[in-house]
C-alpha positions in Angstrom: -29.8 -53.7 48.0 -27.6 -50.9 49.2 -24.9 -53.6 50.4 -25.2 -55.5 47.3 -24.7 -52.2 45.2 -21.4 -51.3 47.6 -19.9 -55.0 47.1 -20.6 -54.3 42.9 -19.6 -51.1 43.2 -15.9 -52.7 44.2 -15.8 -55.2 42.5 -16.0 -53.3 39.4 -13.5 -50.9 41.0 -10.9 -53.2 41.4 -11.4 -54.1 37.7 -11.1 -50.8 36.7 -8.0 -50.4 38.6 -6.2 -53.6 37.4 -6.8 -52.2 34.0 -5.1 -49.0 34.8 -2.2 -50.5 36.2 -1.5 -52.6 33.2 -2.4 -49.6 31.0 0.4 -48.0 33.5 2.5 -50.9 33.2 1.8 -50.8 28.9 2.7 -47.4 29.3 6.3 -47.3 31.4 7.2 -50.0 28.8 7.3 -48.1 26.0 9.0 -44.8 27.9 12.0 -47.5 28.8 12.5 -49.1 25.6 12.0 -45.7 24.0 14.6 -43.8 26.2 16.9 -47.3 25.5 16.7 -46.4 21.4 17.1 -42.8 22.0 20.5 -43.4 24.4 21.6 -45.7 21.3 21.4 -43.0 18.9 22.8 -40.4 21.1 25.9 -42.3 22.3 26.9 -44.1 19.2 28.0 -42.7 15.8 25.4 -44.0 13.4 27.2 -42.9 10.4 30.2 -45.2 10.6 30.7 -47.9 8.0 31.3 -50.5 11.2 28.4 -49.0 12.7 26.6 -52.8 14.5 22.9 -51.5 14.1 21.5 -55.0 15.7 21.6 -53.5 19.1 19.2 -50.6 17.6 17.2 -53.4 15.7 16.6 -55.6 18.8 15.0 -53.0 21.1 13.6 -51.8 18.1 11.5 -55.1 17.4 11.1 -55.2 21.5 9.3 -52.1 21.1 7.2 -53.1 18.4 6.2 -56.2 20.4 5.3 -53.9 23.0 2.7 -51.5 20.9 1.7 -54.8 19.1 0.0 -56.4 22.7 -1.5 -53.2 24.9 -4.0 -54.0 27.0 -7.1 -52.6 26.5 -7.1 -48.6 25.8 -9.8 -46.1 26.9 -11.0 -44.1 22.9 -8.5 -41.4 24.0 -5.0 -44.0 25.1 -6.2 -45.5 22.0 -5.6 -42.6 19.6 -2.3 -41.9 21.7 -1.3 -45.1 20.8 -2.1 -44.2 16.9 0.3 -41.3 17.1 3.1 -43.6 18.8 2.8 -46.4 15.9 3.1 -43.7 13.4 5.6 -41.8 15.1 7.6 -45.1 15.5 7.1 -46.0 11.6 9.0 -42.8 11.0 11.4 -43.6 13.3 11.8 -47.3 11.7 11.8 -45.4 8.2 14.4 -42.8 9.1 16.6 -45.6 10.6 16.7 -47.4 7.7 17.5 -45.0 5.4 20.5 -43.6 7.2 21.8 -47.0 7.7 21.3 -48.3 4.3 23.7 -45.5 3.0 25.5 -44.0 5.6 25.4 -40.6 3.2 28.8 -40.5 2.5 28.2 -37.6 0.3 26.3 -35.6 2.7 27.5 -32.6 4.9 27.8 -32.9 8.8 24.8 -29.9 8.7 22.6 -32.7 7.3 23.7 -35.7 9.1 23.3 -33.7 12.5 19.4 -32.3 11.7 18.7 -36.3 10.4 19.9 -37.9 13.5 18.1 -34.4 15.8 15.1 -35.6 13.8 15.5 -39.3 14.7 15.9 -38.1 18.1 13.0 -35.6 18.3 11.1 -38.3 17.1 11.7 -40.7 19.8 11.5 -38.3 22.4 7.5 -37.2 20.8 7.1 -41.2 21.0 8.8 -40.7 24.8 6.0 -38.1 25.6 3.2 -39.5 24.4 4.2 -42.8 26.6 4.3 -40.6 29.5 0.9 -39.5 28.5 -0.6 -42.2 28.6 0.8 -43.7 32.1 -0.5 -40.1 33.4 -3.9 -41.0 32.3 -3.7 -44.5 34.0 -2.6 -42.9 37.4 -5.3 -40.5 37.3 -8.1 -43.4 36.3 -6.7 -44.9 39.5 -6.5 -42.3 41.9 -10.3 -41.3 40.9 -11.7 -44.7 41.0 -9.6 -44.9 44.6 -11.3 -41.7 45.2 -15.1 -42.3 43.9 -14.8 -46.1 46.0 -14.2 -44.3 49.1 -16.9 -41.5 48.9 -19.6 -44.3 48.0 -18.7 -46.3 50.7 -18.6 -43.4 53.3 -21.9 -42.4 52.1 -23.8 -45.8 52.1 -22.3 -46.3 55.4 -24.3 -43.6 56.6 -27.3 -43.8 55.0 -27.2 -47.6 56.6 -26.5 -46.4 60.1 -29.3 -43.4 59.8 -31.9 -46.1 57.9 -31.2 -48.6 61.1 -31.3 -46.0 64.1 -33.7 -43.6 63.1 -36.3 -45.1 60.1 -37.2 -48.6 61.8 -38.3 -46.9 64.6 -40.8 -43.9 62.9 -41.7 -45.6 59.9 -42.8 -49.2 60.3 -46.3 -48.6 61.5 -47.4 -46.4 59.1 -45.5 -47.4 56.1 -47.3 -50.1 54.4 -50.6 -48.1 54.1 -49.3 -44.6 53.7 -47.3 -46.1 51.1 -50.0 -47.2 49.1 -51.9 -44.2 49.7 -49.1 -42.1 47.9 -49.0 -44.7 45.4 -52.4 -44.5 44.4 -51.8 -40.5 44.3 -48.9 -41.0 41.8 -50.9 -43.2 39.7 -53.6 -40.5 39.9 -51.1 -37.9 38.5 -49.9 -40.1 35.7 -53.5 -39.8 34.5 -53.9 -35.9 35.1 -55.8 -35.7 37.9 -54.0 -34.1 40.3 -55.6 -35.4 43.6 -54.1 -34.4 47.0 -52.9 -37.0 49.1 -55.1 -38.1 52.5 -53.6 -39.9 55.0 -54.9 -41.9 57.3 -52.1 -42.6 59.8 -50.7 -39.3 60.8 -46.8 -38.9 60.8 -44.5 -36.1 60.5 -42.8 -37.9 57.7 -45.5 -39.0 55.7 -47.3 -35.9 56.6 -44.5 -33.6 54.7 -44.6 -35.7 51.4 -48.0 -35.6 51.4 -47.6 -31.7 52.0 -45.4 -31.5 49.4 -47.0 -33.4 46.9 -50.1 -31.6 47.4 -48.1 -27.9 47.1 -46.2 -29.8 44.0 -49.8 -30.6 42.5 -51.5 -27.3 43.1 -48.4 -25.8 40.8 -48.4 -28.2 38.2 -52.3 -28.1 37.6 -51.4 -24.1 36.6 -48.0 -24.9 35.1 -48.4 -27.9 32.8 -48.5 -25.9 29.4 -45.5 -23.7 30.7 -43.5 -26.8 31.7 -43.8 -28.6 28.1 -42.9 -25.3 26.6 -39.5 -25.7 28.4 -38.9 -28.9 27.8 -39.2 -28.2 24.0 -36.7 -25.2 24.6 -34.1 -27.6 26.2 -34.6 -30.3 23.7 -33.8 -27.4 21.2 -31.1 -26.1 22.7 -29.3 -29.8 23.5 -29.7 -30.2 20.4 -27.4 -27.3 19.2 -25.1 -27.9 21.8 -24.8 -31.6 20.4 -23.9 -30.4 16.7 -21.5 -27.8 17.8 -19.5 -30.6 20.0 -19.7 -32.6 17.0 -18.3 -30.2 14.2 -14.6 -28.7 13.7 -14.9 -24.9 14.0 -12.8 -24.1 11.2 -14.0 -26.3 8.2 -17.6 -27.1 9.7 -17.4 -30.7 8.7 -17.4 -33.3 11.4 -14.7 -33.5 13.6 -12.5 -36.3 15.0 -14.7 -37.1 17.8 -18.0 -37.7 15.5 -15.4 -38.9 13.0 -14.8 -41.8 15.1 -18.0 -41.9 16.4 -19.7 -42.8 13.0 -17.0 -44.7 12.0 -17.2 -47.6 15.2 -21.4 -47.4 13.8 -20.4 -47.9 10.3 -18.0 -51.1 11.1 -20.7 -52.7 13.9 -23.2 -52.3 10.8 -20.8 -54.0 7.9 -20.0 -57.0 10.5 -23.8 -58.0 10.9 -24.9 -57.2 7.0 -21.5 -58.1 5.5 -21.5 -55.3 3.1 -19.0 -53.3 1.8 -17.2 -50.2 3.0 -14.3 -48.1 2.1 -12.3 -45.1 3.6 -10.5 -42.4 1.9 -7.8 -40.6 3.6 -6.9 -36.9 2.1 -3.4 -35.3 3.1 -3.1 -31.3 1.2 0.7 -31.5 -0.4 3.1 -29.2 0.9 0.2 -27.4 3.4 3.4 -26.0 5.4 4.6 -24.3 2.8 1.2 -22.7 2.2 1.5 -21.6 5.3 4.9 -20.1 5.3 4.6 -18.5 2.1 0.4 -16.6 2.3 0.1 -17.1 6.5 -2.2 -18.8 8.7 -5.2 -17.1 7.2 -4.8 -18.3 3.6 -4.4 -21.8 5.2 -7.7 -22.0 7.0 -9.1 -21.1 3.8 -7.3 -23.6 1.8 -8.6 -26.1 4.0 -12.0 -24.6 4.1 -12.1 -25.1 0.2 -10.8 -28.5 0.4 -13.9 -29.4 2.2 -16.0 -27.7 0.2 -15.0 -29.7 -2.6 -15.4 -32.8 -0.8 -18.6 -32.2 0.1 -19.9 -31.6 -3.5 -18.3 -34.7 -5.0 -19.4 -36.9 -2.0 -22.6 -38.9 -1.5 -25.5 -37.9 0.8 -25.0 -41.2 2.6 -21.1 -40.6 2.5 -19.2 -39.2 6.0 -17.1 -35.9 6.0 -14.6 -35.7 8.6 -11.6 -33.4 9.6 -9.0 -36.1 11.0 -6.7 -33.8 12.2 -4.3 -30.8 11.1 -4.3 -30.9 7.2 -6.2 -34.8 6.8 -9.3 -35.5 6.4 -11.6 -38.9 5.7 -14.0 -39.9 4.3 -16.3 -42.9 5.0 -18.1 -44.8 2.3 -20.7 -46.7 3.5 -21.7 -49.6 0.8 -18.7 -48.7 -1.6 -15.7 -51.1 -2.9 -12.5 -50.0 -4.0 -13.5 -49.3 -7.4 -15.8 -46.7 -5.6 -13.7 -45.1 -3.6 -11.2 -44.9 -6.5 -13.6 -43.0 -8.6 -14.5 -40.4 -5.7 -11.3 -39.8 -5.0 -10.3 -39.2 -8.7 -13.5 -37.1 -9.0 -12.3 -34.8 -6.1 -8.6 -34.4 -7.6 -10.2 -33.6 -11.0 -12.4 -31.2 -8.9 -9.4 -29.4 -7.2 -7.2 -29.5 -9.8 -10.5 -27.3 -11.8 -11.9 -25.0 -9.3 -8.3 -23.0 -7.9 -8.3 -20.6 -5.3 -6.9 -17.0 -6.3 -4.5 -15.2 -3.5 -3.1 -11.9 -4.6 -4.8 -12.1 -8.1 -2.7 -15.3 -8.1 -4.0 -18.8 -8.7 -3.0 -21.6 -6.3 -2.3 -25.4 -7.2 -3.2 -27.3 -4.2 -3.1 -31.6 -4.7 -3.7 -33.8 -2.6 -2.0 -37.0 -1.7 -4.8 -39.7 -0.9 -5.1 -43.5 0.8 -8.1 -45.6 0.5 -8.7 -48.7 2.5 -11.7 -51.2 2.5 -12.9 -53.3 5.3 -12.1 -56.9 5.8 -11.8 -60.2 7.9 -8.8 -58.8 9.2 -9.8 -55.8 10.5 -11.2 -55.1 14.1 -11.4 -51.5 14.9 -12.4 -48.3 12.9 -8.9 -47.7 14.0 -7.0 -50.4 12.3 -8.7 -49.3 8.9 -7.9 -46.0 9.2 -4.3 -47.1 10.3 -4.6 -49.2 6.7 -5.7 -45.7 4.3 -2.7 -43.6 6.3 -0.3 -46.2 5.3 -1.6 -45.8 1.4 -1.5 -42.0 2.0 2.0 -42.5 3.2 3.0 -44.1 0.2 1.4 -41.9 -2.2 3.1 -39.0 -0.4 6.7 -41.6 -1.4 5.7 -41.5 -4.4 5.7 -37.9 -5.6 2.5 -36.9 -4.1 -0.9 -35.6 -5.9 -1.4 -39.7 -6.5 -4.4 -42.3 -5.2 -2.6 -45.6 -3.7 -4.9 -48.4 -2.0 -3.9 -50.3 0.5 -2.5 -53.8 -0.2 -1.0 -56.1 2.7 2.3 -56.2 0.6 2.6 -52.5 1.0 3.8 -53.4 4.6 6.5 -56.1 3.1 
């Protein structure tokens, strides 16, 4: 048994490993194509009228081949991988945009922070690239690692179990074996019996001295020990919810978020029923920030949820996505429903205002929905789906509701 546990032990090593290094591979990938787009923007002029942009285009579409076929990504490469796709769609967007127009009528001051932007946006893309091949090395060098300790250590429990055991245990084993057995059985029942042998050995001897101690205690301790074990269940318990809610808004944060959300999408694909996300972005949160401080904008975001929560469903999911987003999962909800919750939370917000300074303050929200279907895999992809309808309602002037379509991408 031990050497079939060491030769699974590898074996699933090695897989472990090849993953990594094509997670390492994914990863390099991306820094070189990413480094190749940002050398084309620093070296050429962009803004010229004979400016050839199918250079850019070409490793652009490279890159996006890349991102489109990864290998399979760890829950935390996975969300890195989130941030590059949405990092590069800016990218992509920003591109375009420049290109499309050149802006003739813009000053130099503009043109440089565009093209510093483009270029700050690759090298975010650059980093989190990097990222992600240091997490591949490290999966390596600690499955490296944890192969060599297990084999070290089985190699010596084999060597001790061969020299040593054979010779002290084999005459005695079979019936002092069964003799503790019977014991155990004994104490499953609650009669703490002590163990008699009746082949004396200094092995057997000291678990049957210890046994005996261990039964003495427990026959005094019983009520004491399932007192403590309610206590830890308790306090696990706590621990569990504070790992599992954001400290700021006390909603669920983006761990649980995604948690629930891979148990909502397992659910719909067996019972084929519906469900829909809602993505919430606060409008112009940065300014909130610059113009009341830090302090005002935890509340802001604080009140946000608080209005969430009251327009929400008990079976409904609360979840801080990250920074100034949030989602919310609808289990057994269409569009239509998730339409009317999110118009119910505008008309919420837009009713109850928070007051700074004796002043009232507007917030609106800019807001994606999404619903699951055939085409979706992942929690991941359909949240992917609600921040591209967020996106666009953020195009579109903001405070405004947009659903994802699959023309939206065309």
């Amino acid at each position: 048994m031990i050497f079939i546990f060491l030769v699974a032990s590898i074996i699933r090593s090695s897989e472990v490993i090849e993953q990594a290094i094509e997670q390492e591979n994914y990863a390099q990938n991306l820094v070189t194509h990413t480094n190749i787009l940002k050398q084309l923007i620093i070296n050429n002029d962009i803004y010229k009228d004979n400016y050839n942009a199918s250079t850019w285009h070409d490793s652009q579409r490279k890159l996006a081949m890349i991102l489109k076929d990864s290998p399979t990504l760890t829950p935390q490469e996975q969300t890195l991988k989130n941030s590059i796709n949405s990092q590069n769609l800016s990218v992509i967007r920003l591109f375009q945009k420049i290109n499309e127009n050149k802006l003739h009528n813009a000053s130099e001051a503009i043109k440089a922070h565009l093209k510093n932007r483009l270029i700050i946006q690759l090298e975010t893309i650059r980093g989190d690239s990097e990222q992600l091949s240091t997490i591949a090395q490290k999966n390596i060098h600690h499955v490296l690692k944890q192969e060599v300790a297990i084999i070290v250590i089985i190699l010596a429990v084999c060597i001790f179990l061969l020299t040593f055991g054979a010779h002290h245990l084999t005459k005695v084993f079979k019936t002092s074996m069964n003799e503790i057995k019977d014991a155990f059985q004994a104490n499953h029942s609650g009669h703490f019996e002590e163990i008699k042998l009746s082949n004396h050995s200094q092995e057997f001897e000291n678990i049957a001295n210890a046994f005996n101690a261990m039964n003495e205690k427990l026959s005094k301790t019983t009520v004491s020990l399932q007192v403590m074990k309610q206590v830890v269940e308790e306090r696990t318990h706590v621990l569990e919810e504070l790992s599992n809610t954001d400290p700021l808004t006390k909603v669920a944060n983006r761990r649980a978020l995604f948690d629930r959300g891979h148990i909502e999408i397992s659910r719909v694909q067996r019972s084929q029923n519906n469900l829909t996300i809602i993505l919430l972005d606060c409008d112009l949160f940065k300014e909130f920030n610059d113009k009341y401080g830090h302090l005002v904008g935890d509340e802001v975001l604080m009140h946000i949820c608080e209005i969430c929560t009251k327009e929400i469903r008990e079976i409904d999911f609360l979840g801080r996505y990250g920074g100034e987003e949030f989602v919310i999962i609808l289990p057994d909800c269409d569009i239509a429903g998730g339409l009317e919750t999110a118009r119910r939370i505008q008309d919420s917000l837009a009713r109850h205002c928070m007051s700074v300074d004796n002043k009232e303050i507007n917030m609106t929200l800019s807001i994606g929905i999404a619903t699951f279907n055939e085409k979706h895999q992942s929690f991941e992809e359909l949240i992917n789906d609600a921040d591209r309808a967020m996106y666009l309602a953020k195009e579109n002037g903001r405070n405004r509701i947009e659903v994802y379509k699959s023309q939206n991408l065309h």
